[in-house]
C-alpha positions as CSV (number, residue, x, y, z in Angstrom):
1,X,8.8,-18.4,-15.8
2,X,7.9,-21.2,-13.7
3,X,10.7,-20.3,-11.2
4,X,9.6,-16.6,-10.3
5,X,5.6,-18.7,-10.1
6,X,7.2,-20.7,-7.3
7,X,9.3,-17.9,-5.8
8,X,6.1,-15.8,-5.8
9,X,4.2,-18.7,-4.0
10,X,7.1,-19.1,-1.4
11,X,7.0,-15.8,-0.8
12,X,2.9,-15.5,-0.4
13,X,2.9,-18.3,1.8
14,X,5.8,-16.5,4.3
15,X,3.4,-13.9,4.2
16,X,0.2,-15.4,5.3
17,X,2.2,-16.9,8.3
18,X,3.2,-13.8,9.5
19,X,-0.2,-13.0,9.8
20,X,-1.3,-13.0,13.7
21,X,-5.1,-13.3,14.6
22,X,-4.9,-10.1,16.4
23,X,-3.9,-8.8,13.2
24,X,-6.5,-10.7,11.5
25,X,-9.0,-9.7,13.6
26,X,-8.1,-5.8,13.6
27,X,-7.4,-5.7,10.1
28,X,-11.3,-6.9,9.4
29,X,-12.2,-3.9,11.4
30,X,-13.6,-1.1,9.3
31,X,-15.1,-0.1,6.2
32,X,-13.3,-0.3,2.3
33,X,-13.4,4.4,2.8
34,X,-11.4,3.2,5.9
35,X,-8.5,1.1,4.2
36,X,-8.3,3.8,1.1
37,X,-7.7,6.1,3.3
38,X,-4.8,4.3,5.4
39,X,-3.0,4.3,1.4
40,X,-3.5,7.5,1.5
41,X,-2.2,8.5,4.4
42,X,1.1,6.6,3.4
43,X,1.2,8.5,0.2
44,X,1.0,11.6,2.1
45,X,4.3,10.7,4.2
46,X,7.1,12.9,2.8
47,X,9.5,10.5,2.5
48,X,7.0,8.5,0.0
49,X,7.2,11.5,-2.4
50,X,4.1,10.7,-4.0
51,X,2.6,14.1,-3.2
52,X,3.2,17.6,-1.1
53,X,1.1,18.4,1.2
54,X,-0.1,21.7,1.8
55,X,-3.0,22.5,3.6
56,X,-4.6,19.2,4.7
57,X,-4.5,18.7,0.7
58,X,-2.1,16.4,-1.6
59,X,-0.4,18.5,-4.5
60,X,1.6,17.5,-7.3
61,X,4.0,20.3,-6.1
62,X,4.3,22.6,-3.8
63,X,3.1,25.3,-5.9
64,X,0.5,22.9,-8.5
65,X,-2.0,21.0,-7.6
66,X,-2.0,18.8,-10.6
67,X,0.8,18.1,-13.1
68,X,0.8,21.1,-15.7
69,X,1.4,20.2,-19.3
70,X,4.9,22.3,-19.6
71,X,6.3,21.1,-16.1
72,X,8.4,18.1,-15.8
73,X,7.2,15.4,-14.4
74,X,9.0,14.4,-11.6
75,X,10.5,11.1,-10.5
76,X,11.2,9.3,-7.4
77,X,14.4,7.0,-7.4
78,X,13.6,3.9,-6.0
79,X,16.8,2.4,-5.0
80,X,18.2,0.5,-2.2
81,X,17.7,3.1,0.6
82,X,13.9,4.3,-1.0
83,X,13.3,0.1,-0.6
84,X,14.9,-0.4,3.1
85,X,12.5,2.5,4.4
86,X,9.2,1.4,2.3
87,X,9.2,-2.3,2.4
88,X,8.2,-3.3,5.8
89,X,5.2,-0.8,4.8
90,X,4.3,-2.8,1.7
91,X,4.5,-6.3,3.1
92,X,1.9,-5.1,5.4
93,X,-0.5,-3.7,3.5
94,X,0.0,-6.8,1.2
95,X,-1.3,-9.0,4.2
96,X,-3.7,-6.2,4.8
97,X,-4.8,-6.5,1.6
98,X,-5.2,-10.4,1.3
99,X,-7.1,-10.7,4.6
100,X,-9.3,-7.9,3.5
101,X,-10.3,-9.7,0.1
102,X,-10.7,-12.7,1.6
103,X,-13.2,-11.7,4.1
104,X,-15.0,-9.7,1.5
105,X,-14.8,-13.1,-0.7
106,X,-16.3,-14.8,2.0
107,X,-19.0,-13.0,2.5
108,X,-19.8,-12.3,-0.9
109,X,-20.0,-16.4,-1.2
110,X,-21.7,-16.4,2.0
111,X,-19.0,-18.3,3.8
């Protein structure tokens, strides 16, 4: 256990020095409605296959909106080739994510 710890720490700091302070700075920008709905437009990219969209609107399927009781639920495969396309995406909204809770942090603690 104390292995993946360390590996997980290696991995956080690599992270946090990608991290430029134009991205810093631009990442700061906006409000929390703003950076729900950049996830949400990635769960609306078709090769996510989180949702269908039809209409301007997110469905279950093309034909539900929600998951029915009697349908099965679908899957999404996440091998090698899912991983190679979504990846770069999630790093980045991990750094996203840890500049945006630090700021909050900070101003919360009045820092």
């Amino acid at each position: 256990m104390e292995y993946a710890s360390e590996l997980a720490d290696r991995r956080l700091v690599r992270l946090h020095a990608e991290i430029t302070e134009t991205e810093r700075a631009m990442w700061q920008d906006g409000m929390v409605r703003d950076w729900a709905n950049e996830s949400l437009a990635i769960t609306r990219q078709a090769n996510v296959s989180y949702c269908v969209e039809v209409d301007g609107t997110c469905r279950y399927t093309q034909d539900n909106e929600q998951l029915n009781e009697r349908e099965t639920q679908k899957t999404v495969t996440v091998d090698g080739a899912y991983l190679n396309v979504h990846v770069p995406s999630v790093r980045e909204r991990l750094k996203q994510g840890g500049v945006r809770l630090g700021m909050m942090l900070n101003r919360a603690l009045g820092q």
